[in-house]
matplotlib code that plots the C-alpha trace (Angstrom):
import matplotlib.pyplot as plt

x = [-30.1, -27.7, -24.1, -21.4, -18.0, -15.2, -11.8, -8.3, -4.8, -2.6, -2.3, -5.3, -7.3, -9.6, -9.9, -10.6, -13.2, -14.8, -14.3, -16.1, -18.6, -19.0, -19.4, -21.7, -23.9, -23.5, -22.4, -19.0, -18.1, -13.8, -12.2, -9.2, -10.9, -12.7, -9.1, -7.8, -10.8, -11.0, -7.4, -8.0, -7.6, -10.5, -11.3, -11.6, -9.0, -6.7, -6.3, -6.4, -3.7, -1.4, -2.4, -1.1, 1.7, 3.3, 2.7, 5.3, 3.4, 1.7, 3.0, 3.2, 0.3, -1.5, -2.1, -0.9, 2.6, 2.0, 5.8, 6.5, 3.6, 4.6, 8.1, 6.4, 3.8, 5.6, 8.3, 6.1, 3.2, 1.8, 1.5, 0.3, -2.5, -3.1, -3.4, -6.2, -8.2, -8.4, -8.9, -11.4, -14.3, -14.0, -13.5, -16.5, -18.5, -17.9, -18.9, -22.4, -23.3, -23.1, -24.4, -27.1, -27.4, -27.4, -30.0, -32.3, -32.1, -33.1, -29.8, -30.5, -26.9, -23.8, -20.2, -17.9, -14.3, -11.9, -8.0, -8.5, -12.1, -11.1, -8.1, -9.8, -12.6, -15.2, -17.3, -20.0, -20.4, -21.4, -23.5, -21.4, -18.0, -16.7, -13.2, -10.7, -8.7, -5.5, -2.8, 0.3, 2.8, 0.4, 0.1, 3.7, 4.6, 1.9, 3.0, 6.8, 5.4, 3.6, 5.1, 8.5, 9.9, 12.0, 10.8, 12.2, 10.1, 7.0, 7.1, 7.5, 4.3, 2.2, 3.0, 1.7, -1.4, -3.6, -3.2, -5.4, -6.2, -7.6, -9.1, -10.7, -12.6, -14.1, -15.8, -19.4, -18.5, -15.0, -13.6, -11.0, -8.4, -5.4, -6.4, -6.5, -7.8, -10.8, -11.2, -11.6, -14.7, -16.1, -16.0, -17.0, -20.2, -21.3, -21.1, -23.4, -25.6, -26.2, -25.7, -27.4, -29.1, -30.8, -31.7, -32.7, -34.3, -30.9, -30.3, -27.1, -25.2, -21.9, -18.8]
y = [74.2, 74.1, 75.2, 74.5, 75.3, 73.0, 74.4, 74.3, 74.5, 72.5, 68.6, 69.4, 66.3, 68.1, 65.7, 63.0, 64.6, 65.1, 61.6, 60.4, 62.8, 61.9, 57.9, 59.2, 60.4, 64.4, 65.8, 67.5, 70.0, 70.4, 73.3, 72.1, 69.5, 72.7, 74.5, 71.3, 71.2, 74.8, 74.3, 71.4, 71.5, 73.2, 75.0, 79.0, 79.6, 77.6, 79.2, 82.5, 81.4, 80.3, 83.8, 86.4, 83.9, 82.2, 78.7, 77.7, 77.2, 74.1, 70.6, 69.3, 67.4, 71.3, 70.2, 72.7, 72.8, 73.5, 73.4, 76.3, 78.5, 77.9, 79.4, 82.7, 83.3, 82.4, 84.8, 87.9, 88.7, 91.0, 87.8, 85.4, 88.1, 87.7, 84.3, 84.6, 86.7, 84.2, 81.2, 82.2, 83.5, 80.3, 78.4, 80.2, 79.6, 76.0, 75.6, 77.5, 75.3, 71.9, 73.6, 74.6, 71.1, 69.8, 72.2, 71.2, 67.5, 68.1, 67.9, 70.0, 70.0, 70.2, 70.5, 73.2, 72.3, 75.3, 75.1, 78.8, 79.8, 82.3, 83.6, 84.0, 86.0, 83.2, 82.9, 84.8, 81.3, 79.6, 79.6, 78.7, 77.4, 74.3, 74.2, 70.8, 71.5, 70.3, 71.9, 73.6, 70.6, 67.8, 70.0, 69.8, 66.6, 65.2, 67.6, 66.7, 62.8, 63.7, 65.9, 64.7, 68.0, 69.9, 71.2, 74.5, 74.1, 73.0, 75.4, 78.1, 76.4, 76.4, 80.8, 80.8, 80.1, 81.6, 80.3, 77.1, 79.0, 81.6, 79.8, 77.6, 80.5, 81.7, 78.3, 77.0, 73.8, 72.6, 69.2, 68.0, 65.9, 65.8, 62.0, 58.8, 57.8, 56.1, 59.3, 61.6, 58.8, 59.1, 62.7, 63.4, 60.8, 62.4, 66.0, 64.3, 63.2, 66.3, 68.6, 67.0, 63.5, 65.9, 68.4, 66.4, 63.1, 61.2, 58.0, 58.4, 55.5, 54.7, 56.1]
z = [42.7, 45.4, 44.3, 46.3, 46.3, 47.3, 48.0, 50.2, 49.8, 48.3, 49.3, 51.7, 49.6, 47.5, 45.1, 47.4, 49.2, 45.9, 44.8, 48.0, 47.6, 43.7, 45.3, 47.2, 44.5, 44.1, 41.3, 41.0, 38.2, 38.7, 37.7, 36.7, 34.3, 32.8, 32.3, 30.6, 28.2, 27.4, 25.9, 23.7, 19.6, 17.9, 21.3, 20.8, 23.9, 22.6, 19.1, 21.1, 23.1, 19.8, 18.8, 22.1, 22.6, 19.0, 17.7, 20.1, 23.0, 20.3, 20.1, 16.5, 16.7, 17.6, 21.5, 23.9, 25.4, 29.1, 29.6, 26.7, 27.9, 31.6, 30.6, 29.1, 31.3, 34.8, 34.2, 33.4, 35.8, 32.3, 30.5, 32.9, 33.2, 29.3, 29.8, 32.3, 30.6, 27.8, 29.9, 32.7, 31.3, 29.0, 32.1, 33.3, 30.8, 30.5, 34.3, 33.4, 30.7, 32.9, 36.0, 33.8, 32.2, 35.9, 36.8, 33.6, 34.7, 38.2, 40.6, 43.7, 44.8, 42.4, 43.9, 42.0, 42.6, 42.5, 43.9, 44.0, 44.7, 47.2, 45.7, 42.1, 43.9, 42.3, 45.2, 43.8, 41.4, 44.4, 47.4, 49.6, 50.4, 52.1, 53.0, 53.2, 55.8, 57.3, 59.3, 58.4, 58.8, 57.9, 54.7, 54.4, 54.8, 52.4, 49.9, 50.5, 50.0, 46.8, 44.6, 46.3, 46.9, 49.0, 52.1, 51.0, 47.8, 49.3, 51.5, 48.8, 47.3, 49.9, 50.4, 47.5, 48.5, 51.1, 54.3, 55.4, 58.5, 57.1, 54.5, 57.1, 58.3, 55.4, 55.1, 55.8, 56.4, 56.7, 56.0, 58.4, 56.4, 59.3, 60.0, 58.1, 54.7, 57.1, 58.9, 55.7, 54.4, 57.8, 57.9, 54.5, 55.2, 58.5, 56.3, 53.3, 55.7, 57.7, 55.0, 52.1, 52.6, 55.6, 53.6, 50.3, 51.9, 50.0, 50.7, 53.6, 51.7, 52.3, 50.7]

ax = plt.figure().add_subplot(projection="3d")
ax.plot(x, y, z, "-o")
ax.set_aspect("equal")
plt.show()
């Protein structure tokens, strides 16, 4: 099975593309979804988590409180380290078991969505890597419009983050998001066709 990895920076519409390409009929694993599930009650990483960092970082109900963990772990790079190690090998392992399940019921493509592929050195999950990309202001400004910050705060977002142009060249294929909502479908439906309805005789439906 074909496994590829869909990233880009932040507000470059990684979601979207995957939504489209989820319309289209591939199957997308998300990464973020997988961090939310791994925390959940009666999930090991979460009771390890109550464990390195006190029963405060649980609501009283025993779901996690992002906002009380955020505190601890964004102030102290040792702990924000602890954290990881907890949740991305179950992260990891999470991602296995449905790309295995994918595999098992025949899928010969399967999308994995990962903010920080790259950055979290994960390509080795993946075959390859596709890239949403848009440019530094149009980055920006949607991020400005979204989250409706600052520019001074979204740009202290987006240096957090490795650069979209060098992000764009580490990518097989790369997703051009600068345009319209109708430009990203017909972009993201010329890639399916040449890069998988091509490949796997798929029916080049649209998005």
């Amino acid at each position: 099975m074909r496994i590829i990895g869909l990233t880009g920076g932040i507000a470059s519409g990684k979601t979207s593309v995957a939504n489209l390409l989820e319309r289209l009929g591939a199957p997308v694993i998300d990464a973020d979804q997988l961090a939310r599930e791994v925390v959940e009650p009666g999930e090991r990483a979460l009771a390890q988590i109550a464990e390195s960092f006190g029963n405060g970082v649980l609501n009283a109900d025993g779901t996690l409180n992002r906002a009380a963990l955020g505190e601890i772990v964004f102030a102290d790079p040792g702990k924000r380290r602890r954290l990881e190690s907890i949740t991305h090998p179950a992260i990891k392992e999470r991602a296995e078991e449905k790309l295995a399940r994918l595999k098992a019921a025949g899928a010969k493509t399967a999308f994995y969505v990962a903010p920080l592929l790259i950055e979290a050195g994960i390509t080795s999950r993946v075959h390859e890597v596709w890239v949403v990309y848009l440019d530094h202001e149009t980055q920006l400004a949607r991020l400005m419009a979204r989250d409706g910050l600052s520019r001074e705060a979204a740009l202290s977002r987006i240096a957090s983050q490795m650069p979209m142009e060098e992000k764009k060249r580490l990518g097989r294929v790369v997703i051009d998001n600068r345009g319209s909502r109708e430009d990203l479908e017909a972009e993201v439906l010329r890639v399916w066709r040449e890069e998988i309805a091509a490949r796997e005789g798929a029916p080049a439906a649209e998005p």
